[in-house]
TIVO-2410 file (N, C-alpha, C; in nm, 3 decimals):
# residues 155
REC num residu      c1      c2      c3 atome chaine
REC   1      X  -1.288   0.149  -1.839     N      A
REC   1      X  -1.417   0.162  -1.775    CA      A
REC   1      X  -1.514   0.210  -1.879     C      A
REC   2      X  -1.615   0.150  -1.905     N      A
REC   2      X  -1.672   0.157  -1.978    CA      A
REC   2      X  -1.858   0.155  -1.931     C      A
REC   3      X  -1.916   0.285  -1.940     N      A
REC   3      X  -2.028   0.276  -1.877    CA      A
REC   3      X  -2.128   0.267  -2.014     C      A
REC   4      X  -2.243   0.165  -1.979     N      A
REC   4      X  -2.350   0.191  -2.136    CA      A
REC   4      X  -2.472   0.192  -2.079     C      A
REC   5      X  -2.549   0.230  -2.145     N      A
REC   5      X  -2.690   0.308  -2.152    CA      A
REC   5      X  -2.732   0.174  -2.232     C      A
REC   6      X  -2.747   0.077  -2.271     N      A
REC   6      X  -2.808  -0.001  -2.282    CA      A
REC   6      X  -2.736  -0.100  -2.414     C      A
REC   7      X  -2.824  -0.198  -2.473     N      A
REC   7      X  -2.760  -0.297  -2.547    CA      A
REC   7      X  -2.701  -0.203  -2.716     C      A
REC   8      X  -2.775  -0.163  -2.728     N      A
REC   8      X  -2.792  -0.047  -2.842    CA      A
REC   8      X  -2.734   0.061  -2.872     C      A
REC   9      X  -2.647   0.118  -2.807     N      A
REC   9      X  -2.618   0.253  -2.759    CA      A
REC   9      X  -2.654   0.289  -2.654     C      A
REC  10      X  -2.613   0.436  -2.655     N      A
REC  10      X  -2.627   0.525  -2.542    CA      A
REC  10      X  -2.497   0.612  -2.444     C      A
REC  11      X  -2.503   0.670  -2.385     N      A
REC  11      X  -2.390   0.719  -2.276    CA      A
REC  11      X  -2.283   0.627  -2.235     C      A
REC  12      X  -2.176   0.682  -2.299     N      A
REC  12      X  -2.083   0.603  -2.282    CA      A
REC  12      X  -1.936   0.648  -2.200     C      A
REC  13      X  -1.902   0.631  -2.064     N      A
REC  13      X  -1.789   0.684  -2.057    CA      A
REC  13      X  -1.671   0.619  -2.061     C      A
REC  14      X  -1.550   0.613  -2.097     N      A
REC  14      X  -1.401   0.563  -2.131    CA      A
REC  14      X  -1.340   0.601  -2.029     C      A
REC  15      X  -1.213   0.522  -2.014     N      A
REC  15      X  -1.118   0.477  -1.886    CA      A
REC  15      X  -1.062   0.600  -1.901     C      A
REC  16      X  -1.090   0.716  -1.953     N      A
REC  16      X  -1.001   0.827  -1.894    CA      A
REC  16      X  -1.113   0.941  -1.864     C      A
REC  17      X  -1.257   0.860  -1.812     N      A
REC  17      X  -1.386   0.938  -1.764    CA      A
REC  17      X  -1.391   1.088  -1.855     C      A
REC  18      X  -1.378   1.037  -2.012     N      A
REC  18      X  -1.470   1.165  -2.119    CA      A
REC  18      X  -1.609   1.125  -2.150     C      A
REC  19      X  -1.708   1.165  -2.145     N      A
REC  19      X  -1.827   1.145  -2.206    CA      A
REC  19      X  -1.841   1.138  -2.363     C      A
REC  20      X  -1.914   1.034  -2.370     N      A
REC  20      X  -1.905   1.036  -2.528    CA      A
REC  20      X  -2.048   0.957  -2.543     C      A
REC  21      X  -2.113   1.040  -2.628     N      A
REC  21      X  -2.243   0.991  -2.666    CA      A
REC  21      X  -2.253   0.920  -2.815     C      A
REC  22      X  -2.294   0.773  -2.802     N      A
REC  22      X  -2.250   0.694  -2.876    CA      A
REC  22      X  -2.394   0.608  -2.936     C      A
REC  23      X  -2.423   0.609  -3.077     N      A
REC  23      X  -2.542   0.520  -3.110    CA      A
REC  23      X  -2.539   0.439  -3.176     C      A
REC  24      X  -2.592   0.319  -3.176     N      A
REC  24      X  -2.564   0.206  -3.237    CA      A
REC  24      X  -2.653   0.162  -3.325     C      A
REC  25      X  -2.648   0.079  -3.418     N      A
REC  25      X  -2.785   0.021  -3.498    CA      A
REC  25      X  -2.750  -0.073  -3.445     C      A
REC  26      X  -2.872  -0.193  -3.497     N      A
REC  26      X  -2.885  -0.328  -3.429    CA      A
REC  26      X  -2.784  -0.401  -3.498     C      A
REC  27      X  -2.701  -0.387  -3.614     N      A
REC  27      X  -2.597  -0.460  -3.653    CA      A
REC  27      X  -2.454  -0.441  -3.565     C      A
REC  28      X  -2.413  -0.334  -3.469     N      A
REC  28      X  -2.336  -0.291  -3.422    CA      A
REC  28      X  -2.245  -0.208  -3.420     C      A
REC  29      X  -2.342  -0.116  -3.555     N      A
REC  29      X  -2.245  -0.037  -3.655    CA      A
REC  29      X  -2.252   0.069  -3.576     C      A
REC  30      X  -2.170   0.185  -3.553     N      A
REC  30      X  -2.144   0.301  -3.490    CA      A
REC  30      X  -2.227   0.397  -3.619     C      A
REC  31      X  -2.291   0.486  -3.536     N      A
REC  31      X  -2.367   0.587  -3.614    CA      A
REC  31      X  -2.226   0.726  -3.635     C      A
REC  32      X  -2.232   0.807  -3.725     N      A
REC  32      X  -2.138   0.903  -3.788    CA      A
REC  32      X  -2.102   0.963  -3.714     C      A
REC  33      X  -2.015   1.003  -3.656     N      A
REC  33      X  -1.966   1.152  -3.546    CA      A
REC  33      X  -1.942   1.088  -3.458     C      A
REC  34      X  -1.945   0.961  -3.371     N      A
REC  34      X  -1.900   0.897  -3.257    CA      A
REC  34      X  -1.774   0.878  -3.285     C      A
REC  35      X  -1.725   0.883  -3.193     N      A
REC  35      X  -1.571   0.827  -3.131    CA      A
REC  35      X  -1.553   0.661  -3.156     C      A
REC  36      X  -1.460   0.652  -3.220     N      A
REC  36      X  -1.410   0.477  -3.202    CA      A
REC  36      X  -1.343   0.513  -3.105     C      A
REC  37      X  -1.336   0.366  -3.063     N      A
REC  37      X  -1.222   0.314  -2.932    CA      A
REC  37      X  -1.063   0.313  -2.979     C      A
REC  38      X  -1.047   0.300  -3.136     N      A
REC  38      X  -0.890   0.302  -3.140    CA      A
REC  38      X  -0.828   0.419  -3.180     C      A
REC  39      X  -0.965   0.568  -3.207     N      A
REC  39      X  -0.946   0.712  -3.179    CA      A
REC  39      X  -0.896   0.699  -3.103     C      A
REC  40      X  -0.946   0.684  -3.004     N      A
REC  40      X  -1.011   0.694  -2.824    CA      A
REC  40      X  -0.775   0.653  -2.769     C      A
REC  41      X  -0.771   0.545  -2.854     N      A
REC  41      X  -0.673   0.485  -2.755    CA      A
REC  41      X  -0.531   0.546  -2.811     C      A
REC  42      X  -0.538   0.592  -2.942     N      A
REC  42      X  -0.425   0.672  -3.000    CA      A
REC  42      X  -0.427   0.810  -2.919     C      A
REC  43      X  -0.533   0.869  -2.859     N      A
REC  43      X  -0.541   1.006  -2.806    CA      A
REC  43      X  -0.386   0.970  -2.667     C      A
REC  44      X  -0.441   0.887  -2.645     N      A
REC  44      X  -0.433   0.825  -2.471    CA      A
REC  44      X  -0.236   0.816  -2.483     C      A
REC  45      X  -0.198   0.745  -2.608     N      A
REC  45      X  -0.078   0.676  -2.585    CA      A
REC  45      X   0.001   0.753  -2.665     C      A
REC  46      X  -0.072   0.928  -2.716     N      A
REC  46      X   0.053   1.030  -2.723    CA      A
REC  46      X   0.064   1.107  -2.592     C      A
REC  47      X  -0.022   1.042  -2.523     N      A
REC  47      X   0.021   1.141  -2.360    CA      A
REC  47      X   0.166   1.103  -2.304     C      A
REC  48      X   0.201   1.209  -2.284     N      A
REC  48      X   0.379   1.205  -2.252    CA      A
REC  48      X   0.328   1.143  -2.098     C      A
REC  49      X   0.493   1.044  -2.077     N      A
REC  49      X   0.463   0.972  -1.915    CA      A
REC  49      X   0.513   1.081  -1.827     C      A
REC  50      X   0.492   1.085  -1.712     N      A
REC  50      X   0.538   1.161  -1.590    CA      A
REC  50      X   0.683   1.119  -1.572     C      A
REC  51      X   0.772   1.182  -1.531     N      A
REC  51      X   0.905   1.201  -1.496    CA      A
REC  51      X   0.955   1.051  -1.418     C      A
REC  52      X   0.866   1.089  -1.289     N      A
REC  52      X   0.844   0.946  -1.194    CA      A
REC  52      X   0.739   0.910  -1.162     C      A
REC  53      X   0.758   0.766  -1.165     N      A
REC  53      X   0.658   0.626  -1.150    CA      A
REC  53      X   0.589   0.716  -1.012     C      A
REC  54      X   0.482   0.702  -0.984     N      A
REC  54      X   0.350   0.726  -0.879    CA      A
REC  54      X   0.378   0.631  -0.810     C      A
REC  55      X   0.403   0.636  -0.672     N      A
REC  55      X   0.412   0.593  -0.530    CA      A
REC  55      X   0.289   0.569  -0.489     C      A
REC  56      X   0.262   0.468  -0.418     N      A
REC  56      X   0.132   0.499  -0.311    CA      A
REC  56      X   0.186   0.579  -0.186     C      A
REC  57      X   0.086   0.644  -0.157     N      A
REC  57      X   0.128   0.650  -0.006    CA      A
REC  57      X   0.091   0.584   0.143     C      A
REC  58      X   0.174   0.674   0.241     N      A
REC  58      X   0.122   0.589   0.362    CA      A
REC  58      X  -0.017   0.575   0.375     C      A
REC  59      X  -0.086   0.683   0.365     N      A
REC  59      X  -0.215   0.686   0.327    CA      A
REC  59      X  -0.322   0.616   0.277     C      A
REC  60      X  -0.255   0.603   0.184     N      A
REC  60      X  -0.301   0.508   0.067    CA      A
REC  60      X  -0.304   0.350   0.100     C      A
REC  61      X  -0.183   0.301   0.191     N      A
REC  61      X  -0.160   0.195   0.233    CA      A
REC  61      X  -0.255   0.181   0.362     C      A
REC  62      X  -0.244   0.250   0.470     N      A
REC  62      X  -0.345   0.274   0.536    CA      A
REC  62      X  -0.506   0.280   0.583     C      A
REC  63      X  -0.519   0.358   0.448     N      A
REC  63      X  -0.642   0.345   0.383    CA      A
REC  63      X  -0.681   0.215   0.333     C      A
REC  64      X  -0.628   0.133   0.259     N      A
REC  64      X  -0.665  -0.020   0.176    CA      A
REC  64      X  -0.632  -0.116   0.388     C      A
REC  65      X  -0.577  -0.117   0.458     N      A
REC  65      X  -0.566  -0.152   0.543    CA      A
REC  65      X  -0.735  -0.152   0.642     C      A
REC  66      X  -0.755  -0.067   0.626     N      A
REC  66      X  -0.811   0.029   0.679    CA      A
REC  66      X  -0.994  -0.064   0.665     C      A
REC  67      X  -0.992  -0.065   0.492     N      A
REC  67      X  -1.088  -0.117   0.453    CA      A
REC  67      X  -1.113  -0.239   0.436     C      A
REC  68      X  -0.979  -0.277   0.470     N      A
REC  68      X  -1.044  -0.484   0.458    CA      A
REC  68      X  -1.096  -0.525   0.583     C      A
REC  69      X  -1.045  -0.397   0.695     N      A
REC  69      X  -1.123  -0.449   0.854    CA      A
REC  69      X  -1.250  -0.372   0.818     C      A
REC  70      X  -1.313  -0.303   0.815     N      A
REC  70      X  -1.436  -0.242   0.806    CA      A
REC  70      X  -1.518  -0.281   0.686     C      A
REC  71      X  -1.599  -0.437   0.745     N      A
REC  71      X  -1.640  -0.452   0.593    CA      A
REC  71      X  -1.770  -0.418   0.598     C      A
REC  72      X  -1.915  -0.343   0.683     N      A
REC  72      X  -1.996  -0.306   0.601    CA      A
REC  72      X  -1.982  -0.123   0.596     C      A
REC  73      X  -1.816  -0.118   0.580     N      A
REC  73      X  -1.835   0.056   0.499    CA      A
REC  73      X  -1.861   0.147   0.574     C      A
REC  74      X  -1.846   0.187   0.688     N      A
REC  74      X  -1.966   0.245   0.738    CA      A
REC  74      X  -1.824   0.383   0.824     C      A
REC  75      X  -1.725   0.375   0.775     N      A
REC  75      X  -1.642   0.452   0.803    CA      A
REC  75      X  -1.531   0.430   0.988     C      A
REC  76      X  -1.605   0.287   1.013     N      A
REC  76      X  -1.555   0.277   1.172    CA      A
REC  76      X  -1.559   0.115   1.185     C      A
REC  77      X  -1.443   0.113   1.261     N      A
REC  77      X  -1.370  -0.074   1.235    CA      A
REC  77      X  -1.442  -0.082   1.373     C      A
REC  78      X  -1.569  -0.177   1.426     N      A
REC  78      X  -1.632  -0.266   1.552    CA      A
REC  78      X  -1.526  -0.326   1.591     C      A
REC  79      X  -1.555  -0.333   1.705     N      A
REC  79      X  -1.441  -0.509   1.798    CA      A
REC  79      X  -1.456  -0.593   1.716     C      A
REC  80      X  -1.622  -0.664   1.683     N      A
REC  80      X  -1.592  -0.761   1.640    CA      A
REC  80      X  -1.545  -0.742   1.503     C      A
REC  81      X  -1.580  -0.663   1.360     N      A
REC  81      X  -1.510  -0.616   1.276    CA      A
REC  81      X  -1.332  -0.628   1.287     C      A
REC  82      X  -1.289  -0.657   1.403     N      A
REC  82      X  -1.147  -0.618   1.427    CA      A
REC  82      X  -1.112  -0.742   1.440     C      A
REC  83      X  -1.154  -0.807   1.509     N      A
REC  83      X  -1.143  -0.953   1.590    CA      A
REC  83      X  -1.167  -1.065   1.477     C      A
REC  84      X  -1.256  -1.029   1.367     N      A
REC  84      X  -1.259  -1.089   1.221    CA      A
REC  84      X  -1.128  -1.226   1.243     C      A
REC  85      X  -1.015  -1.127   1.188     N      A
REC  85      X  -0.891  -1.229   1.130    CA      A
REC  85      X  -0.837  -1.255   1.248     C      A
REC  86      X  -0.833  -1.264   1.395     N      A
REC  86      X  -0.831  -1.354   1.507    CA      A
REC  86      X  -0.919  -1.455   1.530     C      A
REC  87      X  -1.039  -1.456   1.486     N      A
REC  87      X  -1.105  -1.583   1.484    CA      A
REC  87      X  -1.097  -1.674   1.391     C      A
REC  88      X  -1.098  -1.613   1.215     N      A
REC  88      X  -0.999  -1.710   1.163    CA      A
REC  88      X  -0.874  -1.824   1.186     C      A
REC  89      X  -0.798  -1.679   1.247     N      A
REC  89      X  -0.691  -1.802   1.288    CA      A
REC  89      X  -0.725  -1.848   1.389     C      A
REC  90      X  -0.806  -1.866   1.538     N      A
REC  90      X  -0.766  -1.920   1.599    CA      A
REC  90      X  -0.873  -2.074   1.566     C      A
REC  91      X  -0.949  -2.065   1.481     N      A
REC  91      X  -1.020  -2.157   1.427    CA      A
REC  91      X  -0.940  -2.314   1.339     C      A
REC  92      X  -0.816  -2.227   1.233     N      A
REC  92      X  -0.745  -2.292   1.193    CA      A
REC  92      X  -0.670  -2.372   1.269     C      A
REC  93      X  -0.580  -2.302   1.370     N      A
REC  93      X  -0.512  -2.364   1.468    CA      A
REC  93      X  -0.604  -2.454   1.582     C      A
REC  94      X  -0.753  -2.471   1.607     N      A
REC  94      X  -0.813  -2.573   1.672    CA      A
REC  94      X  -0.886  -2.668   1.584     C      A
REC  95      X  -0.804  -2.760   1.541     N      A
REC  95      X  -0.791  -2.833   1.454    CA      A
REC  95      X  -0.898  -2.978   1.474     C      A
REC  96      X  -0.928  -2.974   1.629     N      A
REC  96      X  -1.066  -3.071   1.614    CA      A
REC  96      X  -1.200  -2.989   1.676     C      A
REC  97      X  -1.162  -2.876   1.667     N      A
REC  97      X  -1.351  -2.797   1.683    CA      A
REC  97      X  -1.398  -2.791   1.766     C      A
REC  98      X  -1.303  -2.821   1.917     N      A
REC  98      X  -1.362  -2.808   2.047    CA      A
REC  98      X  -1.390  -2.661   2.084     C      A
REC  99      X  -1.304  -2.568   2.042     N      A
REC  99      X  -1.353  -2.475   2.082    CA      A
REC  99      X  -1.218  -2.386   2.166     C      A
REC 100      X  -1.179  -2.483   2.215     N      A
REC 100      X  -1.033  -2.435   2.329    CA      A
REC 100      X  -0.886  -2.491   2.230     C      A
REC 101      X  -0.792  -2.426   2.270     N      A
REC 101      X  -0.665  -2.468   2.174    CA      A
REC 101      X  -0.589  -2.541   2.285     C      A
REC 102      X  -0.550  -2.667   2.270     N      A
REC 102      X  -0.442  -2.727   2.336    CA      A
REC 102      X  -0.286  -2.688   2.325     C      A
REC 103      X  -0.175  -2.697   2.434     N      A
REC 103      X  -0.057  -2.651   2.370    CA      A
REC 103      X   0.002  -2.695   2.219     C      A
REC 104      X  -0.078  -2.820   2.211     N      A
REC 104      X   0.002  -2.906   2.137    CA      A
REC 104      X  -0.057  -2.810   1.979     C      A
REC 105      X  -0.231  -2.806   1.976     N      A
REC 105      X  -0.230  -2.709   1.891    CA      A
REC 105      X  -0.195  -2.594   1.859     C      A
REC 106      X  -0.161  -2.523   1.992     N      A
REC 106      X  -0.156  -2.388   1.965    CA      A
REC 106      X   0.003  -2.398   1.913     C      A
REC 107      X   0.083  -2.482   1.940     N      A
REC 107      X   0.212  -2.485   1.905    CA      A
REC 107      X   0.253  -2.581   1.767     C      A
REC 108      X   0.178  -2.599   1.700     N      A
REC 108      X   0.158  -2.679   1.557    CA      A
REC 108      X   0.254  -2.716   1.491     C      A
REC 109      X   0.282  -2.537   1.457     N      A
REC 109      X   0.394  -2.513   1.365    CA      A
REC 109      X   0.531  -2.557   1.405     C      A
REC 110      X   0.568  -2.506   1.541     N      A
REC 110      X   0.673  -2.547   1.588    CA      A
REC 110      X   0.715  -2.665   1.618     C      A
REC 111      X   0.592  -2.731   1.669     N      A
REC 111      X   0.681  -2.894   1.664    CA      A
REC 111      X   0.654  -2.948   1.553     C      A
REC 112      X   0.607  -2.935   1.467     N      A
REC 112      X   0.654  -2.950   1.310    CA      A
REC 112      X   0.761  -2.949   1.286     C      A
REC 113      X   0.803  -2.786   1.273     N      A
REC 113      X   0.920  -2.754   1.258    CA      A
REC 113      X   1.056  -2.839   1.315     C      A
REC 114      X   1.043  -2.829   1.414     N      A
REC 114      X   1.090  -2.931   1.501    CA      A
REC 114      X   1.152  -3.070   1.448     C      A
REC 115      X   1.023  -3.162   1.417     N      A
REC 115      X   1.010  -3.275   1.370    CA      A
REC 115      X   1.068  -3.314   1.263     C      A
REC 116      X   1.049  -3.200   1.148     N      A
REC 116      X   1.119  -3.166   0.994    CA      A
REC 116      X   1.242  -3.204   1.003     C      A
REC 117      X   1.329  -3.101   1.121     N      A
REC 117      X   1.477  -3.054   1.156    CA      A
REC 117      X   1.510  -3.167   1.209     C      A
REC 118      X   1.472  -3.242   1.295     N      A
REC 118      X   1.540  -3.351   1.342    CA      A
REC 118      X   1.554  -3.451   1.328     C      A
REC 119      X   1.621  -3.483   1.204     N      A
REC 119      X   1.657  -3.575   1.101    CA      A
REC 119      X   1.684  -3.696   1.107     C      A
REC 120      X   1.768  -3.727   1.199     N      A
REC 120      X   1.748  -3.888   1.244    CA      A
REC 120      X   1.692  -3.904   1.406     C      A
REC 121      X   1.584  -3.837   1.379     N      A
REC 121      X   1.466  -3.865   1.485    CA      A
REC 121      X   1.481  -3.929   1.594     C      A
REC 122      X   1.610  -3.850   1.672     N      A
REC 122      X   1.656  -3.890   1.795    CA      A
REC 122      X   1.561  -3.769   1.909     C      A
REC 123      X   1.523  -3.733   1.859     N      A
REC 123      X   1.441  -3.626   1.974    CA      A
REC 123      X   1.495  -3.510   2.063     C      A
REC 124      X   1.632  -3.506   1.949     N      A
REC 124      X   1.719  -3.387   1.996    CA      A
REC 124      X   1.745  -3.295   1.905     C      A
REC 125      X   1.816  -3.178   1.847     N      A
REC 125      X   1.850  -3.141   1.739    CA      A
REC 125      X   2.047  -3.105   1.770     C      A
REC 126      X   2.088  -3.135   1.649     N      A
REC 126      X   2.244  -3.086   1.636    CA      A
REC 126      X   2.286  -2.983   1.577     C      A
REC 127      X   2.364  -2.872   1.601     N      A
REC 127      X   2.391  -2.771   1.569    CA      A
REC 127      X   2.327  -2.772   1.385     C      A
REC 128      X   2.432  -2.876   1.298     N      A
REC 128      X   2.363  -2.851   1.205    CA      A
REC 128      X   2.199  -2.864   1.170     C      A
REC 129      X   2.161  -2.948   1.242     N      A
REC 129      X   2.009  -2.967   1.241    CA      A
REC 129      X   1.926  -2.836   1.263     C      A
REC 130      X   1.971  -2.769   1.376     N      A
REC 130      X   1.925  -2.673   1.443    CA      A
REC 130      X   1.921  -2.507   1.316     C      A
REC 131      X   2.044  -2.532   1.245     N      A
REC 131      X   2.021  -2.435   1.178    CA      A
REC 131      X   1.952  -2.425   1.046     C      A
REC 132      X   1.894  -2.534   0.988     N      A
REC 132      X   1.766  -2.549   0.921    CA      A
REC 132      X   1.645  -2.514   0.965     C      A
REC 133      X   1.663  -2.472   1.095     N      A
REC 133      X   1.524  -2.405   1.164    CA      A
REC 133      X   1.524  -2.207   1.145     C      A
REC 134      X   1.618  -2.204   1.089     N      A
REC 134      X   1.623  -2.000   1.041    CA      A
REC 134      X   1.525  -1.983   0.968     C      A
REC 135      X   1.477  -1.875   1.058     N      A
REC 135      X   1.401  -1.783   0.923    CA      A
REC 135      X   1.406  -1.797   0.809     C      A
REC 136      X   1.378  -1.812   0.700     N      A
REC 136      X   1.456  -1.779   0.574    CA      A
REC 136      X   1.434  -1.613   0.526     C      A
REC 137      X   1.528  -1.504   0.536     N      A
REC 137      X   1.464  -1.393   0.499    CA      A
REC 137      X   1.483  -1.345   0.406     C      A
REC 138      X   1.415  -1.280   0.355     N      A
REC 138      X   1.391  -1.243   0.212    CA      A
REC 138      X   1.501  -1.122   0.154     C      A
REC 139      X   1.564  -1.105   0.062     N      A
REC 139      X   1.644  -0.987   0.027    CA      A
REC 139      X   1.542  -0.869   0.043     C      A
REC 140      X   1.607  -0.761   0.028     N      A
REC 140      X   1.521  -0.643   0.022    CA      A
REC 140      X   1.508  -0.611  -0.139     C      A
REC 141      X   1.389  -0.593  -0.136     N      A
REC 141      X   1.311  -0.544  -0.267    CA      A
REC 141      X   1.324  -0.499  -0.390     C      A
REC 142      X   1.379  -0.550  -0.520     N      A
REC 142      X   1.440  -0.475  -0.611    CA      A
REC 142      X   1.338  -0.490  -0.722     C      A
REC 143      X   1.272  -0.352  -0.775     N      A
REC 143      X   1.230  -0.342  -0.862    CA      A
REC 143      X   1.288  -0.383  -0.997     C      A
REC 144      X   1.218  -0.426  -1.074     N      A
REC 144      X   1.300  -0.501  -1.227    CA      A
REC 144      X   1.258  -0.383  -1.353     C      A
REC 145      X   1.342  -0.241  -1.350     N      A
REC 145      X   1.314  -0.155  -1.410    CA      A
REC 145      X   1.427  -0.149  -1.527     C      A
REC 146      X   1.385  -0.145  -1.636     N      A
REC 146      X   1.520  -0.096  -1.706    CA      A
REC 146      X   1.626   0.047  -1.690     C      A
REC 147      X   1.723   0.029  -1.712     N      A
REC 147      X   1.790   0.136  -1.686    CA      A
REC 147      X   1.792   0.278  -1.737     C      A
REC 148      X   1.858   0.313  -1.639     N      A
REC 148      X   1.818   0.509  -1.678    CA      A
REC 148      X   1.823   0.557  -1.837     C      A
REC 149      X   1.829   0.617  -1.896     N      A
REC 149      X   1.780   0.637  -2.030    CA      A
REC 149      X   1.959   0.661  -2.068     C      A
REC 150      X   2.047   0.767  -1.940     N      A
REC 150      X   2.153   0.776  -1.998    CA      A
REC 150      X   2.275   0.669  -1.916     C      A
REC 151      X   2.238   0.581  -1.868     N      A
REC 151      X   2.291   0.519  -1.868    CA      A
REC 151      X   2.297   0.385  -1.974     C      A
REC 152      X   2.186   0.379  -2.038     N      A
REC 152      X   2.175   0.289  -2.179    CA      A
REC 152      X   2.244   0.295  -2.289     C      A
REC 153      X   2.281   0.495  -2.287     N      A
REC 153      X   2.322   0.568  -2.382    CA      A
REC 153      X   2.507   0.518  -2.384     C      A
REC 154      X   2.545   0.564  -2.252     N      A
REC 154      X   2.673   0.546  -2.213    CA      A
REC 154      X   2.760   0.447  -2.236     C      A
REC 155      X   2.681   0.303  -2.228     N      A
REC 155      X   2.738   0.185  -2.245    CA      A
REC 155      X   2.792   0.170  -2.400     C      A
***
């Protein structure tokens, strides 16, 4: 983050919000006693890391939730503010713009699905057919971290 006071110099603050007053000539040369940026970034990358990686929290999750329904800011999600991403979809799913959803639209996906699965398009499905219609669900979540410091050691 980088804030400037104009083309020339001026007030400058860095991604770890220090003030640093910085002047420039018109060639782009830094005037004497200012801070370079690869000062600036050697300071930064003898900082020892924290023990453990920073979590968001529920909060935090909550909060970003929170703010994609409330979009002019104002600290309080409206009906219609709420109703936003229900009219989206139900827009997508009325697929010729009348206004009202037919079963056939409101059920899209499924007789798709349907249609996909039933392979020699007898208008029935067979056990094996039928089970190409699963969920597909996803494993649970594994971070791609290298290993513990003494377990690297150990091997």
């Amino acid at each position: 983050m980088a804030i400037s006071g104009g083309r020339h110099g001026g007030d400058r603050i860095d991604r770890r919000g220090v003030h640093d007053l910085q002047r420039e000539g018109p060639a782009g040369a830094v005037a004497a006693g200012a801070t370079r940026g690869a000062d600036r970034g050697a300071a930064i990358a003898s900082d020892p890391l924290p023990d453990t990686a920073p979590e968001a929290t529920d909060k935090t999750r909550e909060q970003k939730r929170f703010d994609r329904y409330d979009k002019d800011r104002d600290a309080k999600i409206t009906r219609e503010e709420y109703l936003v991403q229900r009219r989206k979809a139900y827009a997508r799913l009325d697929v010729n713009g009348d206004g009202t959803l037919s079963f056939d639209e409101w059920a899209v996906k499924a007789t798709t699905k349907f249609a996909d699965a039933d392979r020699d398009k007898s208008g029935a499905m067979t056990a094996p057919e039928f089970a190409t219609t699963a969920v597909k669900r996803k494993g649970p979540f594994r971070a791609k971290c290298p290993p513990p410091q003494g377990a690297a050691e150990e091997s």
